[in-house]
N, C-alpha and C positions, 0 to 999 in steps of 0.2 A: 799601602801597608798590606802582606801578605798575612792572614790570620793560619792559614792550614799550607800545609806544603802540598802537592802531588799527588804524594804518596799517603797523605791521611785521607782522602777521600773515602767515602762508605760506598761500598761498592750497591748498586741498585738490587732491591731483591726483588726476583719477579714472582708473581703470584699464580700458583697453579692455578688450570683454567678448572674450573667446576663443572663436574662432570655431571651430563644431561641426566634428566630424570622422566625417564619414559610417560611416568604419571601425568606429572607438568604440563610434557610437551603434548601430551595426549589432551590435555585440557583446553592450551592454546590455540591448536588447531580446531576442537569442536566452536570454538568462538567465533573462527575463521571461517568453519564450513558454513557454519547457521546463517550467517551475516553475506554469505555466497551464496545458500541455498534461497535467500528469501529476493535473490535478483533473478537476472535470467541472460542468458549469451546472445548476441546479436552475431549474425555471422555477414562476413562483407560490408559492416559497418554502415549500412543505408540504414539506421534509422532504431527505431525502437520497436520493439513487440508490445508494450504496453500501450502505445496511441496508435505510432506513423506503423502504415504496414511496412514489416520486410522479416525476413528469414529468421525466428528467433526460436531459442527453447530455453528450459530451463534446464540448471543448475543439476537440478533433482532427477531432471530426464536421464542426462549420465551418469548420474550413481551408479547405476549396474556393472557398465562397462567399467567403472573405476575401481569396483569390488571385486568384477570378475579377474581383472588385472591384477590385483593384491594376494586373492584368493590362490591365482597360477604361482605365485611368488612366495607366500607365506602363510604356515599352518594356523596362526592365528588370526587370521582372517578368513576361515573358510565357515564358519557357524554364524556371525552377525548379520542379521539380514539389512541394516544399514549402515551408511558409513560414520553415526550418530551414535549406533551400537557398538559400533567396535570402538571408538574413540572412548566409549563410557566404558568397555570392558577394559579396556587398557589400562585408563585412569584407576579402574577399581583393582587392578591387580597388586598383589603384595609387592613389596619392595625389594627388588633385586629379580622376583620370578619372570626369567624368559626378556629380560631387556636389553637384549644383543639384537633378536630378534625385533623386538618393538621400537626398538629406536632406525634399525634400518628402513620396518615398512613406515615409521612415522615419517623417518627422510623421505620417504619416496609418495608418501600421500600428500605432505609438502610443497614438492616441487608439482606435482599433478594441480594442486592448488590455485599455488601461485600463477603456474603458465595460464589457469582460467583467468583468475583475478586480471592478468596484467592483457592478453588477448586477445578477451571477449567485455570487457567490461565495458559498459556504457557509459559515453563521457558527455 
């Protein structure tokens, strides 16, 4: 027994996606860096810097170059002297102020991130 026809179907509504919030994202990421910066990269994959010797640095060692690279890219990264600092300036900025910009360099301090996390991380 047919209860609806076809044509009574309710058509699916879809739900706008929610639009980022620089704040936020600026938050998640310093959670992300902290918990990166307190590891270290192993390069070439022989071993660990903390016991076995082989080629390691930290996390913290490339901050610079990651700022300097931000810095070339966007105005609001040229005053935090780290990437701890900017992430907290961010998060502290008013709602709406400059978040075209913030959310592009947030993407891009993201991917910087993640290629650490996924790369160098010690398994």
């Amino acid at each position: 027994m047919l209860l609806f026809s076809e044509s009574s179907r309710v058509p699916k509504v879809r739900k706008p996606k929610r639009a980022r919030n620089p704040r936020v994202e600026a938050m998640r990421l310093l959670g992300k860096w902290t918990t990166l910066a307190q590891g270290h990269i192993v390069f070439g994959g022989a071993g660990c810097s903390c016991g076995v010797p082989a080629p390691g640095l930290g996390v913290q060692d490339l901050e610079e170059q990651i700022l300097d690279y931000l810095r070339g890219k966007y105005a609001a990264a040229k005053s935090p002297a780290s990437v701890a600092a900017l992430l907290r300036a961010i998060a502290a900025q008013p709602a709406g102020g400059g978040a075209g910009e913030s959310l592009a360099l947030l993407t891009d301090l993201e991917r910087t991130l993640e290629s650490f996390d996924e790369l160098h991380r010690v398994r």
